[in-house]
C-alpha positions as CSV (number, residue, x, y, z in Angstrom):
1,X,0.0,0.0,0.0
2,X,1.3,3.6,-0.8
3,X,2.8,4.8,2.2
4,X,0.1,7.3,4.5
5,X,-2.4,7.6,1.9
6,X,-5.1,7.0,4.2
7,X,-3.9,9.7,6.5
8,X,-4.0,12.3,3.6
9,X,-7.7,11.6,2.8
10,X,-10.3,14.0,4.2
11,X,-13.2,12.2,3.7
12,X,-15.4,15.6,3.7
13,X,-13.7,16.9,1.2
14,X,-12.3,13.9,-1.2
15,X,-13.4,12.4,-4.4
16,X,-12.6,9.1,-5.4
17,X,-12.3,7.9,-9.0
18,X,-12.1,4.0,-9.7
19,X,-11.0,1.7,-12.4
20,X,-12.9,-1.5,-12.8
21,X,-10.3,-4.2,-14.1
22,X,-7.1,-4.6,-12.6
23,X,-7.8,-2.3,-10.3
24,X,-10.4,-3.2,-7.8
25,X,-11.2,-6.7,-9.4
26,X,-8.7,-8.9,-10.6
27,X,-8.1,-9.7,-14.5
28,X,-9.9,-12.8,-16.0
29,X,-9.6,-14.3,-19.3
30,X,-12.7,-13.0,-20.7
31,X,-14.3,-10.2,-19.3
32,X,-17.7,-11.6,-18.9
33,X,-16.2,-14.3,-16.4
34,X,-15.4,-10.6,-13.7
35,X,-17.6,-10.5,-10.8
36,X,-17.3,-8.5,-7.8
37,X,-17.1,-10.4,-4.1
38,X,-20.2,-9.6,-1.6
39,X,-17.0,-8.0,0.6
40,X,-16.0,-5.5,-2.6
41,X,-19.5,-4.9,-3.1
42,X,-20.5,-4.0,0.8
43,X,-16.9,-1.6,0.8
44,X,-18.1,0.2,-2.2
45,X,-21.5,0.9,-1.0
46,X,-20.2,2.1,2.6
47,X,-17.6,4.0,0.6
48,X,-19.8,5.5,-1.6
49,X,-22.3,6.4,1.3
50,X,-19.2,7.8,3.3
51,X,-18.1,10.3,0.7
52,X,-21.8,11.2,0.3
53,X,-22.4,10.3,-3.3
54,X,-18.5,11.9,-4.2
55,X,-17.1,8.3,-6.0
56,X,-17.2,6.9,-9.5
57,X,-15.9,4.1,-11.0
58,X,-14.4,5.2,-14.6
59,X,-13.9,2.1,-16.6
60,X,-13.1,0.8,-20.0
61,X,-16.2,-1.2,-19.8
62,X,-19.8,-0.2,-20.7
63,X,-21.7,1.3,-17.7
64,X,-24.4,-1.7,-18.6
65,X,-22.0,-4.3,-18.1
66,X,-20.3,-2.7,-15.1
67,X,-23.7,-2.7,-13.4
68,X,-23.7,-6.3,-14.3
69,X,-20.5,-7.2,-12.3
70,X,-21.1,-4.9,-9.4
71,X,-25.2,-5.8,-9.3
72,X,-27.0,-5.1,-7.3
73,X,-24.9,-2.3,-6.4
74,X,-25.4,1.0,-8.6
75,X,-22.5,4.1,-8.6
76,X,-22.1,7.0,-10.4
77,X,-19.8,5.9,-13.5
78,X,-18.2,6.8,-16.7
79,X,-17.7,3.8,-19.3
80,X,-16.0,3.1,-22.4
81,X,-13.3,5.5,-21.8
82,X,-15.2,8.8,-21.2
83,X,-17.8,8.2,-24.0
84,X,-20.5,7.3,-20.7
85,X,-21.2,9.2,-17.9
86,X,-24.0,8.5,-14.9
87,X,-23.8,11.2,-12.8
88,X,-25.6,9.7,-9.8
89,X,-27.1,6.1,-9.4
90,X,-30.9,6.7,-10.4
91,X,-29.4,9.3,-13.1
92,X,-29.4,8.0,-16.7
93,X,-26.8,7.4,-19.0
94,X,-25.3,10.5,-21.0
95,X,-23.7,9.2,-24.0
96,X,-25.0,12.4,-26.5
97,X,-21.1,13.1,-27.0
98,X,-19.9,9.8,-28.3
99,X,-20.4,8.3,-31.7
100,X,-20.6,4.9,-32.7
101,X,-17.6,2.9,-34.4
102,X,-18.0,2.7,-38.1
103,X,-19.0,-0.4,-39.8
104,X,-16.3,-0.3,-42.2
105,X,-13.6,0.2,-39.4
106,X,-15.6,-2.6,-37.3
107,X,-15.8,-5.1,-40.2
108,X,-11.7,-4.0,-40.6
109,X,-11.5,-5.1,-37.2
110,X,-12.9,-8.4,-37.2
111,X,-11.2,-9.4,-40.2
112,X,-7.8,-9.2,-38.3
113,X,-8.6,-10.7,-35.4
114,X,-10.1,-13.5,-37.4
115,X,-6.8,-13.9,-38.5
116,X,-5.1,-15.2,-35.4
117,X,-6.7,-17.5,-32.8
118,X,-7.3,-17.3,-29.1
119,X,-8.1,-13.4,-29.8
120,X,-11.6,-12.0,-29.8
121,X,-13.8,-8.8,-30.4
122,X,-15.5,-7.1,-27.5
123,X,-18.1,-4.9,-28.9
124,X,-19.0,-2.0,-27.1
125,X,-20.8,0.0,-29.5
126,X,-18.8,3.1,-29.1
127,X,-15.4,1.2,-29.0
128,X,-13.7,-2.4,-29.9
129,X,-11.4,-4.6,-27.4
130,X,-9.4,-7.1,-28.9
131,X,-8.2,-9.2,-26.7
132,X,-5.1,-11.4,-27.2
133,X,-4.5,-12.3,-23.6
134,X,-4.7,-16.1,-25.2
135,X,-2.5,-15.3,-28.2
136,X,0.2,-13.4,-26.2
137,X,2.7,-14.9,-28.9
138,X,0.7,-12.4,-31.8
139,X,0.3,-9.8,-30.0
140,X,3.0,-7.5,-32.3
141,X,1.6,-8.6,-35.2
142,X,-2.3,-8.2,-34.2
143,X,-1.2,-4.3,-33.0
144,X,0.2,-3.7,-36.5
145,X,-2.6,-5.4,-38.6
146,X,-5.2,-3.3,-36.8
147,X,-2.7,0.5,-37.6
148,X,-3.0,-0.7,-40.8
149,X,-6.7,-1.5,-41.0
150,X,-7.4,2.1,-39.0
151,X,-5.6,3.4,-41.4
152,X,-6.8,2.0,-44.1
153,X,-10.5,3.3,-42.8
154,X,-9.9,6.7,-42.8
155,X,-11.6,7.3,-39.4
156,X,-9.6,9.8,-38.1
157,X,-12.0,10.3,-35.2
158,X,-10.8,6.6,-34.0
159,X,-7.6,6.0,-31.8
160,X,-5.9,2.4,-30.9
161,X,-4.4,2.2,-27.3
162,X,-2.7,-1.1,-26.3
163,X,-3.6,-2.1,-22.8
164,X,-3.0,-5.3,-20.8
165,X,-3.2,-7.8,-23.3
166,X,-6.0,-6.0,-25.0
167,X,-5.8,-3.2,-28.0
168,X,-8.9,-0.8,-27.5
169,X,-10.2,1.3,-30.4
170,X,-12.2,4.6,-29.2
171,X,-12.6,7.4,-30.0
172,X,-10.0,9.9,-30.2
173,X,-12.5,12.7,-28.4
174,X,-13.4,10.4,-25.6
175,X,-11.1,9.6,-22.3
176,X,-11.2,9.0,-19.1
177,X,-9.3,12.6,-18.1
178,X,-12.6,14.0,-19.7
179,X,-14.7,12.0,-17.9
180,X,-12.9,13.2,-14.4
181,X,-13.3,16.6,-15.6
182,X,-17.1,16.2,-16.3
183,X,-18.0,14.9,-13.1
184,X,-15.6,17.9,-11.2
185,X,-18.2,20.2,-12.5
186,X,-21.6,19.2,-10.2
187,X,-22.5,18.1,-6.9
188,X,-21.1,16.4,-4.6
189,X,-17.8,16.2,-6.6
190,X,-17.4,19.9,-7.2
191,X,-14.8,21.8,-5.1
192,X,-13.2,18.7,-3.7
193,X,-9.9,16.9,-4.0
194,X,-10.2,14.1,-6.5
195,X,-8.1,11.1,-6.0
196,X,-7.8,8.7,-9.3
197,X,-7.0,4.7,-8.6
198,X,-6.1,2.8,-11.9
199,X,-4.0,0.3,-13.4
200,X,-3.2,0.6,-17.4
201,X,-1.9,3.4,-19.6
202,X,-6.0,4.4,-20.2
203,X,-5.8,5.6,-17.1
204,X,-3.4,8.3,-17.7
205,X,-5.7,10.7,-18.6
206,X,-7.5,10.4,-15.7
207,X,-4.3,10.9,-13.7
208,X,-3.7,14.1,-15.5
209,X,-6.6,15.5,-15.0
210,X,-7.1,14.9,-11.5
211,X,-3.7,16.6,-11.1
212,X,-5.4,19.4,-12.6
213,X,-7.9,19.8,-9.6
214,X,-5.0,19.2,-7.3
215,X,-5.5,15.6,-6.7
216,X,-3.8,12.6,-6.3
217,X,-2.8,9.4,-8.7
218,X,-2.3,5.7,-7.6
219,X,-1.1,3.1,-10.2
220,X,-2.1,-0.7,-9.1
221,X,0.8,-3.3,-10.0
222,X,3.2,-1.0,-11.4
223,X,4.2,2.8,-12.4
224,X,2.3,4.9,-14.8
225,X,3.3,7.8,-16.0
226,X,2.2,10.6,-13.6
227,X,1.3,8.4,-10.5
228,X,2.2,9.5,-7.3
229,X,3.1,5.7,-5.6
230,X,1.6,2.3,-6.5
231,X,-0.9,-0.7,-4.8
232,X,1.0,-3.9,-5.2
233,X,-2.2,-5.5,-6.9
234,X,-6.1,-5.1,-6.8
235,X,-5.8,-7.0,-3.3
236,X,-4.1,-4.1,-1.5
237,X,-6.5,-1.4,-3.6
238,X,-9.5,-3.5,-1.6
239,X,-7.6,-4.0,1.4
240,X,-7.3,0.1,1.3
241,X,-11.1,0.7,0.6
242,X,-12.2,-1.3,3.5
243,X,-9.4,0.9,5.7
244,X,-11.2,4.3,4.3
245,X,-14.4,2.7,5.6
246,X,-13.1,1.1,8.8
247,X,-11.7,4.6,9.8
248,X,-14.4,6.5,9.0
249,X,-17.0,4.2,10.9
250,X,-14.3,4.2,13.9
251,X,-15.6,6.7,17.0
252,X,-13.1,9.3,17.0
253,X,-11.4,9.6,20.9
């Protein structure tokens, strides 16, 4: 665990911002296997109670399929890289600034991975995740086939960023920095200090911008770029939720 991060949290005044995957769950080989553990799913609530509505999880994944691993549990969220936002749990989901990725550049796509086995196509409407965690051994060769097919598209709007054994193709508008900066601008996260916890180089943005707001960044398993000290693993990021929670419910003397 980072060393006195709990002791520089003011719980009146903090924000928390979450990644999903790798960060507060561990990895699995498909992402529809992820599911959160009753004892994750009670910290999160408490947490989320505790900072009185100030915590979102910002992941990769759609907002639908977070609510899926966390369920029944509901949070403010941003998903598919700042292309979702749900600014409160009974709010809906804003998605008027994100387009769709074209069907030329999706059928591009597809044809690659079809190309080399164990990898597949996770379809998320507004963005692709091809995963190779199964075809490690390709993984140079898948990165370079799908430049070329982007390329090839002409879909400027479109980005690839390589991930843990995952390429993900978004758009070039939408990140998870943006998706900090959103939520900084309303109730309950307005005026306080934001704190960003995540794993992978998508999560850079969001380190960036919280740093902006005079925040703090947390990496989970090793450095990013722009992270202030690092959990070992997803493990010691729970292990330090339930602390946030323990102390806060703890009478003070």
């Amino acid at each position: 665990m980072p060393p006195n991060i709990s002791d520089r949290l003011d719980m009146d005044m903090a924000v928390l911002f979450i990644d999903l995957d790798g960060t507060i769950i561990d990895i699995q080989s498909r992402p529809e296997l992820a599911k959160a553990t009753p004892f994750l799913l009670a910290t999160l609530g408490r947490l989320h109670q505790a900072l009185g509505g100030a915590m979102a999880i910002v992941t990769g994944r759609r907002i639908e399929d977070l609510d899926r691993v966390l369920a029944p549990l509901v949070l403010p969220a941003s998903g598919i890289h700042g292309a979702q936002i749900r600014r409160a749990p009974a709010a809906p989901i804003d998605e008027s600034g994100a387009i769709d990725v074209p069907l030329t550049l999706a059928d591009a796509v597809r044809a690659v991975v079809a190309g080399h086995p164990g990898a597949f196509v996770e379809d998320k409407g507004r963005a692709l995740a091809v995963h190779w965690r199964a075809s490690v051994e390709r993984a140079e060769s898948i990165g370079a086939e799908l430049i070329a097919a982007l390329e090839a598209s002409d879909t400027p709007d479109f980005v690839i960023l390589r991930g843990h054994c995952v390429f993900e193709i978004k758009s070039a508008n939408a990140n998870k920095g943006e998706a900090v900066r959103a939520f900084m601008q309303f109730a309950p996260f307005a005026g306080r200090t934001p704190i960003f916890v995540g794993d992978d180089v998508t999560d850079i943005s969001g380190f960036r911008a919280v740093k902006d707001f005079g925040g703090l960044a947390y990496s989970v398993g090793h450095r990013l770029e722009g992270a202030d000290a690092v959990f070992e693993d997803p493990s010691a990021v729970r292990a330090w939720l339930a602390d946030l929670v323990d102390r806060q419910a703890a009478p003070h003397p």
